[in-house]
N, C-alpha and C positions, 0 to 999 in steps of 0.2 A: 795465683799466677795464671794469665793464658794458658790453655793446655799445648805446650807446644807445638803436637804435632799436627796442629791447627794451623799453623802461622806459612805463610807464602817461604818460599826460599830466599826471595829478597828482603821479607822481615827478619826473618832470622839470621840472613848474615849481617844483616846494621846494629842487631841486639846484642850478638857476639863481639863483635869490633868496637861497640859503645860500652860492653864489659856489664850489660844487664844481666847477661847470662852467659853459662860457658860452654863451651861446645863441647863437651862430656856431657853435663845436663841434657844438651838437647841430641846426644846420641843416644844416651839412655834411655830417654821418653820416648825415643822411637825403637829401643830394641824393646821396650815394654810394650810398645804396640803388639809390634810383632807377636811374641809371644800368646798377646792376647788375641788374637784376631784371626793369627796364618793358619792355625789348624784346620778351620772353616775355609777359608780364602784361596790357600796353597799357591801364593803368587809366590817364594821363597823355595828355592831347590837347595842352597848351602846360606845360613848368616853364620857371620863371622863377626861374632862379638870380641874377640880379642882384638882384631886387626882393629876392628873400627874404631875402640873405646882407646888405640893407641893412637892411632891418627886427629882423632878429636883432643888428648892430652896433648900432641906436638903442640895443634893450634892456639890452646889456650897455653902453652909457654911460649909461641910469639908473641902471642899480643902481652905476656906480660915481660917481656925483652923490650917491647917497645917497636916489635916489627910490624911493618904494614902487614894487611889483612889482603887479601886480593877479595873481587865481591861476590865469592861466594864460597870463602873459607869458611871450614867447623860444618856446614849444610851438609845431611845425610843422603846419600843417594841409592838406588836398586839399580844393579847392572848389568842385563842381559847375559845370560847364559850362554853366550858366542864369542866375549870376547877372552881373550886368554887372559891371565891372572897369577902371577906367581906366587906359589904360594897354598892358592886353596882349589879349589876342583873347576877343574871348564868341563861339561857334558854334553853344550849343545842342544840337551834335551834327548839324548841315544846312550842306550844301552851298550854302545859301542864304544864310549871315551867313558864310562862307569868309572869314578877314580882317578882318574886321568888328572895331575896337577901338575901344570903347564911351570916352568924351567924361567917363565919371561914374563915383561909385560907387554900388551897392544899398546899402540901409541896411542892411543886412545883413554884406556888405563890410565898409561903411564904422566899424561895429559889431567887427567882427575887428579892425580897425586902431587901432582907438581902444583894444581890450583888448591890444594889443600881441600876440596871436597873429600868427606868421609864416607867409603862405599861401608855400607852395610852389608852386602853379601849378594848371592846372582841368582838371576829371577826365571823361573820356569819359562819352558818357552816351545813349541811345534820343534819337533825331531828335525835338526838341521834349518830350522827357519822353517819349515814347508809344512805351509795348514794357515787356515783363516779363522782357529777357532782355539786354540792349544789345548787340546783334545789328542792331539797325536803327540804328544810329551812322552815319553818312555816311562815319565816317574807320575802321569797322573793328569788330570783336567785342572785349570785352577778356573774359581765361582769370579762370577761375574759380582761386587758388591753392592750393588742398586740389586741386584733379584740372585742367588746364589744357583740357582735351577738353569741359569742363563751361562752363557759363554762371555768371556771379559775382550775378544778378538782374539786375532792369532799373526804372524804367530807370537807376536811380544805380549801376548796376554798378561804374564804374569807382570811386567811392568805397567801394565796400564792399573791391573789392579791394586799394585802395592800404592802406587799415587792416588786410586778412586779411595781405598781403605784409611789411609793414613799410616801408612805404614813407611811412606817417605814420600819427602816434597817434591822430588825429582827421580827419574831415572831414564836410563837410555834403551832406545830398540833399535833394531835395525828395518831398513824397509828395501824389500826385493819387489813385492807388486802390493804393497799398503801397509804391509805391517808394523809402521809405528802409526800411521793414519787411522787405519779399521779399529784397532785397538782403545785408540782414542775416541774416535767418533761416538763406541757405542760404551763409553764409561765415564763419558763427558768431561773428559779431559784434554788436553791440549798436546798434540804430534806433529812434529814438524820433518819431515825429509828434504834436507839440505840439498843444494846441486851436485848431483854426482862425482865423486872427485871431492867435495870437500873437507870432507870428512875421511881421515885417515882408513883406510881398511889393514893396514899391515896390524897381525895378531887376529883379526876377526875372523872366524873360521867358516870358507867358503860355502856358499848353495850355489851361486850365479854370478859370479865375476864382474860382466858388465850391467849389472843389476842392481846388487847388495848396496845400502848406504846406510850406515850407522847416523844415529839424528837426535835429538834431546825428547824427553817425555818431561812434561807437567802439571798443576792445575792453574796456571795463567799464562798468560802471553809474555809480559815480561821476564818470569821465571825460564821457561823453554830460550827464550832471547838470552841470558844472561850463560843458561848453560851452550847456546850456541857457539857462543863466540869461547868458551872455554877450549871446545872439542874441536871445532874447526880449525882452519890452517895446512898449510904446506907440509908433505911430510916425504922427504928424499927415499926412506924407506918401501914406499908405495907407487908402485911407476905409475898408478894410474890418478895419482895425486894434481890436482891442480895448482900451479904456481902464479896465485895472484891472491890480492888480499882481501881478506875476509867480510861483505858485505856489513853496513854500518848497521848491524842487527838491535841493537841496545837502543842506539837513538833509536830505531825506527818503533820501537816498541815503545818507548815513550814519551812520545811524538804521534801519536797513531791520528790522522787526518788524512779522509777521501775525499774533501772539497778538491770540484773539478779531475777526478780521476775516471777513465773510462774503464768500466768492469762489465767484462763479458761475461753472460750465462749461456754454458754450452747445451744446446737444443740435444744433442744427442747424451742427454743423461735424465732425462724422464723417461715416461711411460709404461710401458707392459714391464710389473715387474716391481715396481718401484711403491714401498706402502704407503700409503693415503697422509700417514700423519708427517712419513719422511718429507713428503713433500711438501705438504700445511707450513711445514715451521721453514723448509728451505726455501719457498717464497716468502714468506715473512721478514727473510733475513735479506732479502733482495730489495723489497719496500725499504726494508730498515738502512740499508746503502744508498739509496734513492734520496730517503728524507736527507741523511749526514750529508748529501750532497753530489754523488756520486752518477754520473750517466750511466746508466742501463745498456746494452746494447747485447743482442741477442747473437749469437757466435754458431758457425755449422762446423762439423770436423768429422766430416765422412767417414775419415779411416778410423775414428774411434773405433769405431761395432767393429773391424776386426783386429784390436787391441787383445781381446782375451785369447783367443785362439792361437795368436802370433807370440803371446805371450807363453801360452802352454807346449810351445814346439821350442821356444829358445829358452827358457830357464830349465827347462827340463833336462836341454840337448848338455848348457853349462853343466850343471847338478850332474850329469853320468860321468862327465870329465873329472870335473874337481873331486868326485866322493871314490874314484876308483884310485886314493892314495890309501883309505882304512881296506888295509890288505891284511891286517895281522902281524906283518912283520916287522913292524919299528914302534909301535905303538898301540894304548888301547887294548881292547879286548881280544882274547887268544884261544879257540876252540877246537877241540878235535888234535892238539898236539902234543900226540902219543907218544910218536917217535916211527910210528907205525905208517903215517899217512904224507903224500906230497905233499908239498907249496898249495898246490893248487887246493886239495883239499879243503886244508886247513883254512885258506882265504875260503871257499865257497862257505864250509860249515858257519864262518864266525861272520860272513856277511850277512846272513841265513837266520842266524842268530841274535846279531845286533843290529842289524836295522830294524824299523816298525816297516807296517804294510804301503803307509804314504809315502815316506824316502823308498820301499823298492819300487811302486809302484810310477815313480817320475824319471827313476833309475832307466828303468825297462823301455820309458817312453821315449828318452833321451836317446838310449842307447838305439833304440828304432829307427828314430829320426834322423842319426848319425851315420848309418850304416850304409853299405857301398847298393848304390842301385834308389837311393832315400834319401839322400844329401837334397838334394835342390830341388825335389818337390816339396821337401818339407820345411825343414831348417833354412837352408838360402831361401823360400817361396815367404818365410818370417821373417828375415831378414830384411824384403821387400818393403812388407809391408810395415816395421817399426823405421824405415826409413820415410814412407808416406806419413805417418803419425806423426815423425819431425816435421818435416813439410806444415802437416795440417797446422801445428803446434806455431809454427813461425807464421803464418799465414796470419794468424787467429791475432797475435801480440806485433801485428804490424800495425792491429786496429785498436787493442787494447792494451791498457797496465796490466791488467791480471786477470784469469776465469775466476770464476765460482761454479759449483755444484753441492749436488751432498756426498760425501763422503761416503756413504753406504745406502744400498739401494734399500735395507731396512733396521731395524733396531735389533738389540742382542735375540739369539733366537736361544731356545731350549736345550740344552747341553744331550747331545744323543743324536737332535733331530736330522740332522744332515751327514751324520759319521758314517751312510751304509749310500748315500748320493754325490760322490765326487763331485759333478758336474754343478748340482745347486749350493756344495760347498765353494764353490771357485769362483760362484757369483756374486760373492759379499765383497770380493776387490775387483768388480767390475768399473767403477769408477777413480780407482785410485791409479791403475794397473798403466795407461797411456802416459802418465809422468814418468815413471821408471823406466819405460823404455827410450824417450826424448831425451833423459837424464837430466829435465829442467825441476825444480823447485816445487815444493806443495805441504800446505799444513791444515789440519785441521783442528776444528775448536768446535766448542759446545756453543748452541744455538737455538736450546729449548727441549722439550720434553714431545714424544708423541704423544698424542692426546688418548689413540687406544689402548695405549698399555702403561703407561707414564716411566716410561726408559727413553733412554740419552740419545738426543738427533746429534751430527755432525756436520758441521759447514765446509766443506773443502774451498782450499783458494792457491792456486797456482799462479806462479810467477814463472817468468824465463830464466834458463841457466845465468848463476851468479847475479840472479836480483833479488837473494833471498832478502832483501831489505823488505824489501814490497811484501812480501806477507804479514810482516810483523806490525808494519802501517796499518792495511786494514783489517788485518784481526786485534788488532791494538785496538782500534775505533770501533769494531762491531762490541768486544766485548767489553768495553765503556759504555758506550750504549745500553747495551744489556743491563750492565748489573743497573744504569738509573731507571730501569723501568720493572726488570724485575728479581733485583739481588742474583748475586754471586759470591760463592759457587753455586754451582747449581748442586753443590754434591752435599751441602744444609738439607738438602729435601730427600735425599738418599736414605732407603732404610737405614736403621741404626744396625750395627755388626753387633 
């Protein structure tokens, strides 16, 4: 037999539903993964072999009732460590929710379960989402699987790597300024961040409010498609929810054709900074748009360059708001409560104690930014400018269907190397980071190998709010392309684990 955990998400649910195999078998094969592989890997904070191997037995008692199959029942997924979970432990990735097993499900969750997708269990992830390297995990780094010395991105690392390993077909991240993009980009896998709003956030436990978007992780474009349209949707729950219908993500994925599309390459994502090989393959893949048919057209967008800046004044300013609810008092971790000591206290010792140095260190920045005498130089003066950034962004898609860039301005770096340099840590989502704040669309997908180190490029492709169709188009076509000239995955040439 195929080793299952080989097979795309869309193979596997036709196999299932044709009664080839049954979705206990292909949960099993992938908690044998696991087993074999995570000790090394660490993308895995809690699996949950009971729940899974239960949910994969409902599915194969529909199909033998004779119920439809939805298209991507029995498939196992890895579910970020953010969303809540009733049942088994939400952490976050903080020493501060240690235990913590959440009462509910996310709608988002709750969305998996209704499509009969099987979560396996939740995936390491940067303490509260914040890190570009998940490195600042509470419970540990997890190895990048192309080089395990390497970083897998951050902060969904651990889901990029559970799909690089084989540890499951699919899984979901959330992105606040890249992080299901960076993740992907450098484990050559495929991250998608939906339009803002379309994706439920109620249950997802806050870093940045008008930020955060939960998004599909996979290794093909169809697949991430298939789970899009699962996740997405309206949700009354969430006022920050979008009420309109769900971009035709499926077809566009397979259907994927740039004859006659105009794709801008934005001028302000090269140069100083940017590694030799990232760029080799991210023009390559511009040629390669060119050939399938596609007009070229070169794009300026000023207010990019101060994207990250504007970026580290307003997720930061969010992050002090939303994180000053783990007080100690209703939840989570409890220090210093003697009987002997205040409220105050006790909240100071257990913040002191459960946060890591990145979550206080955005805390402090935030709370700077916020403060009377600081407001409008800082925070409103960011404000400004991710209002310019929309501007640029509408400017830009008057002329074009959709940008390109690369995804990261280099490939996975050395697990240590930038943990004592904030500032060159915060430059790996320097190209993802102006999507998030415009709250329009963007995915990335593998695009070849640097040539000096032979680790995973990413092609970034942006679209405007609610045309996530459009990415799935021409990442559908690039990576057609690709595999006729030179096979896919790219992740067959991955060391072996």
């Amino acid at each position: 037999m195929t080793d299952l955990t080989r097979l795309t998400a869309a193979e596997t649910a036709a196999k299932i539903a044709a009664g080839e195999v049954t979705a206990v078998a292909v949960t099993e094969a992938h908690l044998a993964r696991i087993e074999a592989v995570d000790e090394k890997v660490h993308a895995f904070l809690h699996v949950d072999r009971e729940g899974a191997l239960a949910q994969a037995r409902a599915v194969d008692e529909k199909r033998a009732r004779g119920e439809q199959l939805g298209p991507l029942a029995g498939v196992p997924l890895a579910l970020k460590d953010i969303f809540t979970t009733e049942g088994i432990p939400t952490t976050v990735g903080s020493k501060i929710l240690e235990g913590w097993i959440p009462p509910y499900d996310a709608t988002l969750t709750r969305r998996l379960k209704d499509a009969d997708v099987v979560i396996l269990g939740k995936t390491n992830m940067d303490e509260f989402a914040m890190g570009s390297s998940t490195e600042n995990s509470a419970y540990g780094p997890t190895g990048n699987p192309w080089d395990l010395t390497r970083i897998p991105g951050g902060s969904g690392g651990g889901s990029s790597a559970a799909i690089a390993s084989y540890e499951a077909p699919l899984a979901i991240g959330t992105d606040t300024g890249g992080s299901i993009r960076q993740p992907a980009a450098v484990t050559g896998t495929v991250g998608v961040k939906p339009t803002y709003g379309a994706v439920s956030r109620y249950g997802m436990v806050a870093f940045s409010s008008s930020l955060d978007q939960g998004g599909p992780c996979a290794r093909t474009v169809l697949d991430a498609a298939l789970l899009h349209e699962v996740i997405a949707g309206h949700d009354p729950l969430d006022s920050t929810s979008i009420d309109a219908p769900v971009p035709p993500v499926v077809e566009a994925a397979r259907n994927g054709d740039v004859t006659g599309m105009r794709i801008g390459v934005v001028k302000e994502f090269a140069g100083e900074g940017y590694q030799a090989g990232v760029m080799q393959r991210f023009n390559e893949s511009v040629e390669l748009l060119r050939e399938l048919g596609a007009e070229i057209v070169e794009i300026s967008c000023p207010s990019f360059d101060k994207a990250l800046a504007a970026y580290y004044l307003i997720a930061p300013s969010e992050c002090s708001s939303n994180l000053a609810r783990f007080d100690a008092m209703r939840y989570g971790l409890r220090v210093g409560d003697d009987g002997t000591r205040s409220a105050e206290e006790v909240t100071a010792l257990t913040r002191a104690a459960g946060f890591g140095p990145e979550v206080k260190r955005r805390i402090m920045l935030g709370t700077y930014a916020l403060s009377s005498g600081y407001y409008d130089a800082y925070y409103g003066s960011a404000q400004k400018v991710r209002t310019l950034i929309t501007q640029d962004f509408e400017k830009a898609f008057e002329q074009v269907d959709v940008l390109v860039s690369p995804t990261t301005p280099t490939t996975a770096f050395p697990i240590g190397e930038r943990a004592d340099d904030p500032m060159a840590m915060y430059l790996a989502d320097l190209c993802t980071i102006p999507s998030n704040l415009a709250g329009n669309s963007a995915m990335s997908l593998p695009c070849g190998l640097a040539p000096e180190d032979g680790l995973p490029v990413g092609l970034q492709i942006i679209a405007p709010a609610l045309a996530d169709d459009r990415l799935y188009r021409v990442g559908a076509a690039v990576e057609a392309a690709f595999t006729a000239r030179w096979g896919h995955p790219l992740l067959e040439e991955a060391p072996s684990l």
